[in-house]
FIMI-15047 format. One record per atom (N, C-alpha, C, O): atom name; x, y, z; residue in three letters. Coordinates in steps of 0.02 Angstrom, whole numbers, plus 50000, padded with zeros to 5 digits. Atoms other than C-alpha are relative to their C-alpha. Example, Ala and Ser with C-alpha at 12.3 -4.5 7.8 and 13.67 -1.06 7.14 Angstrom:
<sites>
   at       x       y       z    aa
    N   50045   49941   50000   Ala
   CA   50615   49775   50390   Ala
    C   50045   50060   50000   Ala
    O   50097   50059   50033   Ala
    N   49958   49941   49997   Ser
   CA   50684   49947   50357   Ser
    C   49961   50055   50037   Ser
    O   49986   50110   50045   Ser
</sites>
This chain:
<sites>
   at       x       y       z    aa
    N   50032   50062   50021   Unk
   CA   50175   50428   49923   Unk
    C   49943   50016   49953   Unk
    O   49888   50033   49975   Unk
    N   50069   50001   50028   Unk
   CA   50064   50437   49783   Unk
    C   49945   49934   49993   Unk
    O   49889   49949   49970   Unk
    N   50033   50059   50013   Unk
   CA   49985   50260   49777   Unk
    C   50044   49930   50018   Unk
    O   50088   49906   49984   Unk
    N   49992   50035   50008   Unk
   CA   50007   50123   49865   Unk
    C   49961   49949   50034   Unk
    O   49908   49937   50004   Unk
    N   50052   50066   49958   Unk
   CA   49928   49961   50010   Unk
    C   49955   50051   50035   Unk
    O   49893   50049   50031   Unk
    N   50038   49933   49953   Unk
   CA   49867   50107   50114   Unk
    C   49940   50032   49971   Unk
    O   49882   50034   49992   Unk
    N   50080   49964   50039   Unk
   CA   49761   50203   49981   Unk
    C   49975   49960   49971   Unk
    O   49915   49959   49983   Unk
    N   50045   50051   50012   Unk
   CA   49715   50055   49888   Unk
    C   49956   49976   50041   Unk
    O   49898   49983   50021   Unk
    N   50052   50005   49935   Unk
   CA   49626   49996   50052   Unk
    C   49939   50054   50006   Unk
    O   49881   50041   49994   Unk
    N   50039   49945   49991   Unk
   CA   49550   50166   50087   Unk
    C   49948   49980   49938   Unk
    O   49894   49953   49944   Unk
    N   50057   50039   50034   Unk
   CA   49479   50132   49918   Unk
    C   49947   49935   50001   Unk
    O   49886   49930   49996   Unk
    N   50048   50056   49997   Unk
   CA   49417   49978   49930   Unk
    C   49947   50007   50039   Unk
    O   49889   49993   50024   Unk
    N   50081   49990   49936   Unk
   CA   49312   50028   50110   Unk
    C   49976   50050   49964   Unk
    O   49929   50068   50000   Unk
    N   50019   49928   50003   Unk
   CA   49267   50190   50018   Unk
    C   49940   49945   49940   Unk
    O   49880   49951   49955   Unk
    N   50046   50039   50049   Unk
   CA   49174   50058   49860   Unk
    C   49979   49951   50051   Unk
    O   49922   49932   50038   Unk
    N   50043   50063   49947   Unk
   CA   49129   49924   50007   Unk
    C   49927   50035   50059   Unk
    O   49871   50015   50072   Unk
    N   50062   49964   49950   Unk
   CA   49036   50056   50138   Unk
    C   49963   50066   49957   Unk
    O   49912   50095   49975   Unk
    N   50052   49925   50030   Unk
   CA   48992   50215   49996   Unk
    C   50022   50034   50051   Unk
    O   49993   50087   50040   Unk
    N   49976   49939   49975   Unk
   CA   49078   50321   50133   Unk
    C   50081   50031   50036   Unk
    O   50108   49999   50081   Unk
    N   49954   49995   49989   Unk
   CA   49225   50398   50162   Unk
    C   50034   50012   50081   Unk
    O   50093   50014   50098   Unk
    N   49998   50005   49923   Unk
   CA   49208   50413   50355   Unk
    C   49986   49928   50021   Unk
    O   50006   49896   50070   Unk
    N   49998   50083   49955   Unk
   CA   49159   50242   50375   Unk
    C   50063   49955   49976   Unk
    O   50090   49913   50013   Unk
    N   49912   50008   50030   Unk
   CA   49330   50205   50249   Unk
    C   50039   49994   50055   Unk
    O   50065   49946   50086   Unk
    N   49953   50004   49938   Unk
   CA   49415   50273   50373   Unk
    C   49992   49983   50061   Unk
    O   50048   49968   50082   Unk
    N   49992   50039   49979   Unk
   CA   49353   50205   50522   Unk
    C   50031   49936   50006   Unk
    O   50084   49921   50033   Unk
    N   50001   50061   50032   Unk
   CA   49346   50045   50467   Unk
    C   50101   49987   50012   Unk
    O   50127   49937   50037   Unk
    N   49913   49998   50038   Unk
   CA   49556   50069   50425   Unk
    C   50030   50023   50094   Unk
    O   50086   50009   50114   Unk
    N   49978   49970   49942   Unk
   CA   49566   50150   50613   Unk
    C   50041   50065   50004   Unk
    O   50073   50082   50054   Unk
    N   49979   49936   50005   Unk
   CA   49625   50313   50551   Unk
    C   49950   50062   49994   Unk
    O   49896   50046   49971   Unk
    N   50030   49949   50012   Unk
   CA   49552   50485   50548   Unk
    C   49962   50028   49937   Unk
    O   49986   50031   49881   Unk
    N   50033   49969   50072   Unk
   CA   49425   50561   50429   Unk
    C   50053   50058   49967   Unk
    O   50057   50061   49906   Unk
    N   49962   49948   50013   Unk
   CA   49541   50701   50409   Unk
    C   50058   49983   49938   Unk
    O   50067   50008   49883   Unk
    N   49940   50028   50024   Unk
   CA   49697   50595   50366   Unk
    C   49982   49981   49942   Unk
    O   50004   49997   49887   Unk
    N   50031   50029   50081   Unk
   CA   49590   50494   50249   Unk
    C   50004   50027   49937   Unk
    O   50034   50002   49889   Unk
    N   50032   49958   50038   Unk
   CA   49516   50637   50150   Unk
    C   50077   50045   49977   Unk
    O   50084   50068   49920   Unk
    N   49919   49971   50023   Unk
   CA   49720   50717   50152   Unk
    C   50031   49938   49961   Unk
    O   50079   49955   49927   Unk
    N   49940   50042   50030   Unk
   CA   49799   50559   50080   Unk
    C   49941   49990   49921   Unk
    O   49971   49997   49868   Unk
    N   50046   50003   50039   Unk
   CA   49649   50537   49960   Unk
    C   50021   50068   49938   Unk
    O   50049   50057   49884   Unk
    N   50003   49947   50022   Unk
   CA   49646   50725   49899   Unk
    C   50081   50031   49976   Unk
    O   50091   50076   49936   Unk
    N   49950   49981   50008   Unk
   CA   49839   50730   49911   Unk
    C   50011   49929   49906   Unk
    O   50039   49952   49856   Unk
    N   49987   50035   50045   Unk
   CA   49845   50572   49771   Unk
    C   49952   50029   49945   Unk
    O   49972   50035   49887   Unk
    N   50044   49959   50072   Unk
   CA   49693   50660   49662   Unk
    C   50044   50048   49961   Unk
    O   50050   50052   49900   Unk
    N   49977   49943   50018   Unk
   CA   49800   50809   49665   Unk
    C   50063   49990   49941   Unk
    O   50067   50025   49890   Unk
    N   49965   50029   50043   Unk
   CA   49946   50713   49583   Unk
    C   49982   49981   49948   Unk
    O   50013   49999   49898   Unk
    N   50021   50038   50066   Unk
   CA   49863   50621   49461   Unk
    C   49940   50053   49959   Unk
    O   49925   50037   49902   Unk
    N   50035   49952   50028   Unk
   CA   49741   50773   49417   Unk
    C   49915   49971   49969   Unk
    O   49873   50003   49937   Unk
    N   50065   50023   49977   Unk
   CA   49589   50674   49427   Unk
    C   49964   49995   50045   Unk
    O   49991   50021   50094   Unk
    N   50013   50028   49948   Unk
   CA   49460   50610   49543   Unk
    C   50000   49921   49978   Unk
    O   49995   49887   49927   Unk
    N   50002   50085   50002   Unk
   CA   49469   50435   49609   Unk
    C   49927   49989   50042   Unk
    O   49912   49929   50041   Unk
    N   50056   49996   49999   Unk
   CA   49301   50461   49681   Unk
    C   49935   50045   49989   Unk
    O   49936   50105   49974   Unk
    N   50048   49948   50020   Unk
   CA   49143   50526   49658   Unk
    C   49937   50005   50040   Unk
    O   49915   49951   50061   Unk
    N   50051   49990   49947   Unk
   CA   48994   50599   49767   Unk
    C   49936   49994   49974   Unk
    O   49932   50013   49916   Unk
    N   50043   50022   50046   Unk
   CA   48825   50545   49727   Unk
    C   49964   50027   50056   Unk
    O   49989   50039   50111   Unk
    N   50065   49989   49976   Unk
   CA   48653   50593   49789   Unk
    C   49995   50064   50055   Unk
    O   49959   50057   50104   Unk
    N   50005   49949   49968   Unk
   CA   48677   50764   49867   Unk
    C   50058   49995   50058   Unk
    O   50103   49954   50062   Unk
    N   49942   49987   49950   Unk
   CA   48776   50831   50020   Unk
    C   50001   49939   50044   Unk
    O   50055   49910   50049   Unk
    N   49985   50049   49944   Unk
   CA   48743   50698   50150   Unk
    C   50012   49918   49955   Unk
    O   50007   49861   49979   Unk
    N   50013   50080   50030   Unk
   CA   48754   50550   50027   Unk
    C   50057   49982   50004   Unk
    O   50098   50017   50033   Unk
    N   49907   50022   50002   Unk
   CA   48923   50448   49999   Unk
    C   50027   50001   49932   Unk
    O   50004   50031   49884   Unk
    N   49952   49992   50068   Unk
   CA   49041   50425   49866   Unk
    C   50004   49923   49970   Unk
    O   49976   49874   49994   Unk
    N   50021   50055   50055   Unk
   CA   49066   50296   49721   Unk
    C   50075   50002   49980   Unk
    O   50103   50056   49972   Unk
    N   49928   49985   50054   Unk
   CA   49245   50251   49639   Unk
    C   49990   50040   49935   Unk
    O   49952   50023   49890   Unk
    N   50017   49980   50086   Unk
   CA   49255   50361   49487   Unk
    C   50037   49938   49947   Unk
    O   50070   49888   49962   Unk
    N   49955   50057   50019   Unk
   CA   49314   50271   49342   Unk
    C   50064   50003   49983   Unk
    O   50083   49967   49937   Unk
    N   49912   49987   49988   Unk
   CA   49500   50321   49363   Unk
    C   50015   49950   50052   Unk
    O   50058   49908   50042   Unk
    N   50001   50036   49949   Unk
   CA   49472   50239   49532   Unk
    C   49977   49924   50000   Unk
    O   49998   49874   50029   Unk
    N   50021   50075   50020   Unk
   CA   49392   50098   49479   Unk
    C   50074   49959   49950   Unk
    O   50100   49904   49960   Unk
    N   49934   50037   50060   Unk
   CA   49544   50063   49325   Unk
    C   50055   50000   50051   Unk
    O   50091   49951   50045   Unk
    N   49940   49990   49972   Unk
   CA   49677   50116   49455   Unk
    C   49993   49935   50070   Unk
    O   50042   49919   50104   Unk
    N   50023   50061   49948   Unk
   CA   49607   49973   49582   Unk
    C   50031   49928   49967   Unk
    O   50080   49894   49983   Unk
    N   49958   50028   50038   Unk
   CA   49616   49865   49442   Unk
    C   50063   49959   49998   Unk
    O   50079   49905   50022   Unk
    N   49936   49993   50007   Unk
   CA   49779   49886   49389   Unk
    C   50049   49971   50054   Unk
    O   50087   49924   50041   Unk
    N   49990   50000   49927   Unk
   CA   49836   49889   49578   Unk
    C   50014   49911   50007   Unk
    O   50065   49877   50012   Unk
    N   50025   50056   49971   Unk
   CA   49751   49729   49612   Unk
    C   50053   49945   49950   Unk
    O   50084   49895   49970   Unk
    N   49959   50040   50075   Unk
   CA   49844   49653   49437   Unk
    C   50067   49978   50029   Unk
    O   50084   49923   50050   Unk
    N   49953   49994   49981   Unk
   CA   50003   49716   49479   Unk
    C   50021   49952   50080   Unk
    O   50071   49915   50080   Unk
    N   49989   50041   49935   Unk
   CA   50000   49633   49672   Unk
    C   49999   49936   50002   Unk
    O   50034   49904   50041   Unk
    N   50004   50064   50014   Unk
   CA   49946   49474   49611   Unk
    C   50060   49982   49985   Unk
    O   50091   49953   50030   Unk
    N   49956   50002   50037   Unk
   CA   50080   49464   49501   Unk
    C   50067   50001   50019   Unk
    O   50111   49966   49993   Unk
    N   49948   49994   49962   Unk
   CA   50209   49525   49618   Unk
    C   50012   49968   50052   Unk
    O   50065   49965   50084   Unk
    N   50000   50059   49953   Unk
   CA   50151   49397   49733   Unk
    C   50007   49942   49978   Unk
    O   50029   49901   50018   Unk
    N   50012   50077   50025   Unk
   CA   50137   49247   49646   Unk
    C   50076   49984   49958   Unk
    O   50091   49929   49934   Unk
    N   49939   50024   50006   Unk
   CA   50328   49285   49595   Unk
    C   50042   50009   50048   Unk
    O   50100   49991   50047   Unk
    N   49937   50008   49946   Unk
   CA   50400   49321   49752   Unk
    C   49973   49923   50035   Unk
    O   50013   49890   50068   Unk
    N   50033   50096   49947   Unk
   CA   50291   49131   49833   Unk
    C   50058   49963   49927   Unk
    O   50101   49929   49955   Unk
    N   49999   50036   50035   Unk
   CA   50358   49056   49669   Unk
    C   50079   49990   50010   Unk
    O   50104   49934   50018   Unk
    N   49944   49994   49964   Unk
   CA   50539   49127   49714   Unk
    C   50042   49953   50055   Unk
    O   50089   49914   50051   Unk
    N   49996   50020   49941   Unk
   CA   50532   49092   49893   Unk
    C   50003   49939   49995   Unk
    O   50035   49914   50041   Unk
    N   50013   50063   49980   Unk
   CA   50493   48918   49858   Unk
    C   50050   49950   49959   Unk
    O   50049   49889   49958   Unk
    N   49947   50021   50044   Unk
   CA   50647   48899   49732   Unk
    C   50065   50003   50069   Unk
    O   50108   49960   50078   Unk
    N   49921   49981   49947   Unk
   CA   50783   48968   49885   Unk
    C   49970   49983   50064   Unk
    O   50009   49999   50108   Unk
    N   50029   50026   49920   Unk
   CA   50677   48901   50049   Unk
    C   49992   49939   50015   Unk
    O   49945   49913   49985   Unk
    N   50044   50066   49999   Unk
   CA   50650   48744   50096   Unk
    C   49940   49983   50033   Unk
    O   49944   49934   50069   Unk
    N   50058   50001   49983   Unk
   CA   50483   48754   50143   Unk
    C   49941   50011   49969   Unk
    O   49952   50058   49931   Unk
    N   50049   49990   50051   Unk
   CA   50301   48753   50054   Unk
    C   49983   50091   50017   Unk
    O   50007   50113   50069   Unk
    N   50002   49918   50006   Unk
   CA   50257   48955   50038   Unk
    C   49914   49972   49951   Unk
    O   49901   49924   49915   Unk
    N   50055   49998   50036   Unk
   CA   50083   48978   49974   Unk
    C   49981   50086   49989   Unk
    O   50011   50130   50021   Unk
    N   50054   49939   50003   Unk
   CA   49961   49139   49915   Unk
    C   49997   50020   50045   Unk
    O   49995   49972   50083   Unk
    N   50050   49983   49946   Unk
   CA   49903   49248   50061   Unk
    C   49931   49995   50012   Unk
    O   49898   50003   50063   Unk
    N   50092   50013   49991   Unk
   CA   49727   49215   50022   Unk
    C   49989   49928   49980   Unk
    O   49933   49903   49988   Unk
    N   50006   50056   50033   Unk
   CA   49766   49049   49940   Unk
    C   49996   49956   50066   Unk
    O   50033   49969   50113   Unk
    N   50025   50047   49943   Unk
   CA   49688   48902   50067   Unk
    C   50050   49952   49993   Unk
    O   50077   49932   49942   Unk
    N   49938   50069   49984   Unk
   CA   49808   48767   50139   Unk
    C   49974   49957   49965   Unk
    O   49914   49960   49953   Unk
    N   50013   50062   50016   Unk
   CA   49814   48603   50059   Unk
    C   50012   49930   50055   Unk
    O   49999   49873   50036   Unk
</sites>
């Protein structure tokens, strides 16, 4: 897996808390795992997707690979959502909305 709901997340807690242990909390998985699925997708793409700021104990920051690849991500899901509801609501007979989109 190089990129997909899983590490996008991780990202997101990793830019929401600045740390990559509270990331993973947060997600209910291991710092370990985290820092392997993280380090295993850098390794692919030959970048970082984050970056460490203010010395050893400090936290991390999206780099801006991580930041464009969020992005992108975020683009792409929209997009892939708003044609499978638009779909769904051509072959279902039932109203289908957004996942974040509020009832009417």
């Amino acid at each position: 897996m190089l990129f997909g709901s899983g590490r996008a997340q991780l990202l997101l807690k990793i830019r929401e808390y600045g740390s990559l242990k509270k990331a993973a909390e947060a997600m209910g998985i291991s710092y370990r795992a985290a820092w392997g699925k993280l380090k295993k997708t850098e390794e692919v793409l030959g970048e970082p997707l984050v970056e460490k700021y203010g010395g050893n104990r400090a936290g991390y920051s999206l780099s801006p690979l991580g930041e464009r690849l969020m992005a992108a991500y975020a683009q792409w899901f929209d997009e892939v959502e708003r044609f499978a509801v638009d779909r769904a609501e051509e072959l279902l007979p039932w109203h289908l909305r957004m996942f974040e989109e509020p009832e009417k």
